[in-house]
C-alpha positions, -999 to 999 in steps of 0.1 A, spaced: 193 506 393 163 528 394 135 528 419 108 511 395 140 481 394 143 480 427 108 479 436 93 452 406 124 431 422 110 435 456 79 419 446 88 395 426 111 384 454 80 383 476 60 362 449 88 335 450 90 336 485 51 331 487 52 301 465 80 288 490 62 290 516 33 277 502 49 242 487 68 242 523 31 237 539 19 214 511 48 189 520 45 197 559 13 187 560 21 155 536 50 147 559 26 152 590 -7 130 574 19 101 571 29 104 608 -2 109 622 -17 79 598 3 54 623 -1 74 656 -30 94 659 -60 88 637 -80 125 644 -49 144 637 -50 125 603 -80 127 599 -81 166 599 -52 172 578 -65 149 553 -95 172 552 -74 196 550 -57 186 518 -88 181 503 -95 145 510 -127 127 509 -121 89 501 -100 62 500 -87 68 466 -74 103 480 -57 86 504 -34 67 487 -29 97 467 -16 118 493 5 89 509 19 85 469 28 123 468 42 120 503 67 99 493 94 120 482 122 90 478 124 82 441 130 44 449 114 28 475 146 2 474 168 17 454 197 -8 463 172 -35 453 162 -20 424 182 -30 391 182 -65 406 148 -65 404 144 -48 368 170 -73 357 146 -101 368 109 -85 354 128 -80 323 139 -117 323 106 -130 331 93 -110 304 114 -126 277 106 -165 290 69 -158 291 72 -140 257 88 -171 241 70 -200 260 36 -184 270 15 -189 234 28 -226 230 4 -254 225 -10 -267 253 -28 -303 255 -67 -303 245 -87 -339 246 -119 -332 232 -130 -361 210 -142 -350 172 -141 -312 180 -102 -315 195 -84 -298 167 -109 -267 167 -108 -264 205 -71 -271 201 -68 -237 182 -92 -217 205 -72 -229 231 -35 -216 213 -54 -184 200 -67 -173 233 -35 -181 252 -14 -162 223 -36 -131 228 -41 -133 267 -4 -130 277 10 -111 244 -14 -89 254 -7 -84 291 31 -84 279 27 -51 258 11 -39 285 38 -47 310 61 -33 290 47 -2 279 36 3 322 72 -4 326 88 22 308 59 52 316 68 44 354 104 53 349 100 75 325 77 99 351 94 87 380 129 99 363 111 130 358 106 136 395 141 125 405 170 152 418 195 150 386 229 133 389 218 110 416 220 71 418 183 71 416 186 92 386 210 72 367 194 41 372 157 47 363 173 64 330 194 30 321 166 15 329 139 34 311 164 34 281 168 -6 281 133 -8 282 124 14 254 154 -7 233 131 -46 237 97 -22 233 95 -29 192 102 -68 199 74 -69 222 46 -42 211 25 -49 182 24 -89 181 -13 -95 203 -45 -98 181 -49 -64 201 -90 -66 200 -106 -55 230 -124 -89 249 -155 -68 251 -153 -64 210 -147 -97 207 -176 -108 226 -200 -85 211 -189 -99 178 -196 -130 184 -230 -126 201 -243 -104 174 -232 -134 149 -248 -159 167 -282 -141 167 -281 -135 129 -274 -174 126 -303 -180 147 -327 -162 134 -319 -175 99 -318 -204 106 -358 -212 98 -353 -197 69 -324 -218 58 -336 -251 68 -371 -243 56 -392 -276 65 -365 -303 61 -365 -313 99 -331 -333 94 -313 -308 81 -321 -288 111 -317 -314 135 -281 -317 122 -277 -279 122 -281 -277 159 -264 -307 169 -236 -289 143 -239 -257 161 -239 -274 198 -210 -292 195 -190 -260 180 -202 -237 207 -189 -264 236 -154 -261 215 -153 -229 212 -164 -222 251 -139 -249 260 -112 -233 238 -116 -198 255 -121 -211 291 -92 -234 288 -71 -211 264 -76 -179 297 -67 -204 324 -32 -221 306 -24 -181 301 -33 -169 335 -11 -199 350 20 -192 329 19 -154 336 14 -166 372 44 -184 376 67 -163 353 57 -127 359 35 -124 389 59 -123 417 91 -101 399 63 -81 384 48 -71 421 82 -69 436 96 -45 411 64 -21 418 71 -26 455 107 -18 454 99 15 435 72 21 454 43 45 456 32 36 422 -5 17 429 -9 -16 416 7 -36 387 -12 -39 354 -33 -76 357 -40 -97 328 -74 -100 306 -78 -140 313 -108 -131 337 -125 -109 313 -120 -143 286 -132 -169 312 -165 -141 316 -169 -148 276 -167 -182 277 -199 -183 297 -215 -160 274 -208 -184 249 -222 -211 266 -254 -194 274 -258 -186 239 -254 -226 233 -278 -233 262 -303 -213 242 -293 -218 206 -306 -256 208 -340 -249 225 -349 -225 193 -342 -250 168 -361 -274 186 -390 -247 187 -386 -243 152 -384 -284 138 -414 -289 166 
């Protein structure tokens, strides 16, 4: 081996040793901010600084990429897998079905609203469980020492996962609530401001177009209200608790993914606003 070899070995030897080195500290000082976190709050507090933390959200950051386990619980982890996927597939089946609306004359719309709005709430949050699911074993796989327990099971997991994914991707109305909302705002002020120009003078006609209109926005606002709280209680009691668990027992992966049926309950009061005012400008324009 010449000397030129012998001395680009040398350095790259060094380089590699550098980078050692330097992802040795990294971790040291993760593996130190986690003991200090419980026991002495200034030591923390300076190595936090130190890794370049200013908030909370770096914070949990550092305490995620301190923990170096794979699974938090790995001898609790297929068992709960087994169960999330379970849960999955009884809220899938049962979580769109009818639920019971008693709203005189304007029933069977509300009754539609009601099955529409649950059917998109929780197909919707199920895609997104699912396609959560298999991303978090996917990466966490990723970052796991090969032919380990930990290893094996996030793959059979991930790879039963990605099997059910056509069954449950695809089937939601998949339209953003925000969309949805905006639609239906915009419509409602074309209808408004035509409406003069529809009912011309006939005062009855009007009249019957906003008592028409009332009673179809108190459906409709009914329908999405009631159709976001049936969904939010089924996902409660099917997926809530193994969904939470499951993130616990892998651990250091934030916070589940939550359901839209807040965002839904939020447009059902835009709805009913718009009702609130939508009867005052007919009136303005028969009087």
């Amino acid at each position: 081996m010449t000397s030129v070899n012998v001395s680009d070995q040398a350095t790259a030897d060094g380089d590699n040793e550098s980078e050692r080195d330097a992802l040795d500290q990294f971790r040291e000082k993760l593996n130190a901010f986690k003991t200090f976190r419980s026991s002495d709050t200034d030591a923390a507090d300076k190595l936090f600084e130190s890794l370049g933390g200013r908030g909370k959200v770096e914070q949990e950051m550092l305490l995620q990429l301190g923990a170096w386990a794979p699974l938090y619980k790995p001898e609790r982890f297929e068992q709960s897998h087994h169960m999330v996927m379970r849960a999955l597939e009884v809220l899938y089946r049962n979580g769109h079905r009818k639920a019971p609306v008693n709203l005189g004359v304007v029933t069977p719309i509300a009754q539609y609203v009601v099955q529409l709005v649950t059917r998109l709430v929780v197909r919707d949050h199920v895609e997104n469980v699912v396609k959560s699911i298999g991303n978090l074993y996917l990466r966490r796989w990723t970052s796991t020492p090969k032919n380990t327990d930990d290893a094996s099971m996030l793959r059979r997991a991930w790879f039963q996962v990605e099997k059910v994914s056509p069954g449950y991707i695809g089937n939601s109305l998949g339209l953003p609530t925000f969309v949805v909302g905006g639609a239906f705002a915009s419509s409602m002020t074309g209808v408004l401001s035509n409406v003069g120009a529809a009912g011309g003078s006939n005062k009855i006609l009007l009249i019957v177009l906003a008592v028409v209109l009332y009673a179809l926005l108190v459906a409709l606002a009914y329908g999405v209200i009631r159709g976001a709280a049936v969904a939010r209680r089924r996902i409660k009691m099917a997926l809530d608790q193994p969904l939470q668990q499951l993130w616990d027992v892998v651990g250091a992966a934030g916070s589940p993914p939550r359901d839209q049926a807040r965002m839904f309950a939020l447009m059902s009061l835009i709805i009913m606003a718009v009702a609130a005012v939508a009867v005052p400008v007919i009136a303005a324009i028969v009087f």
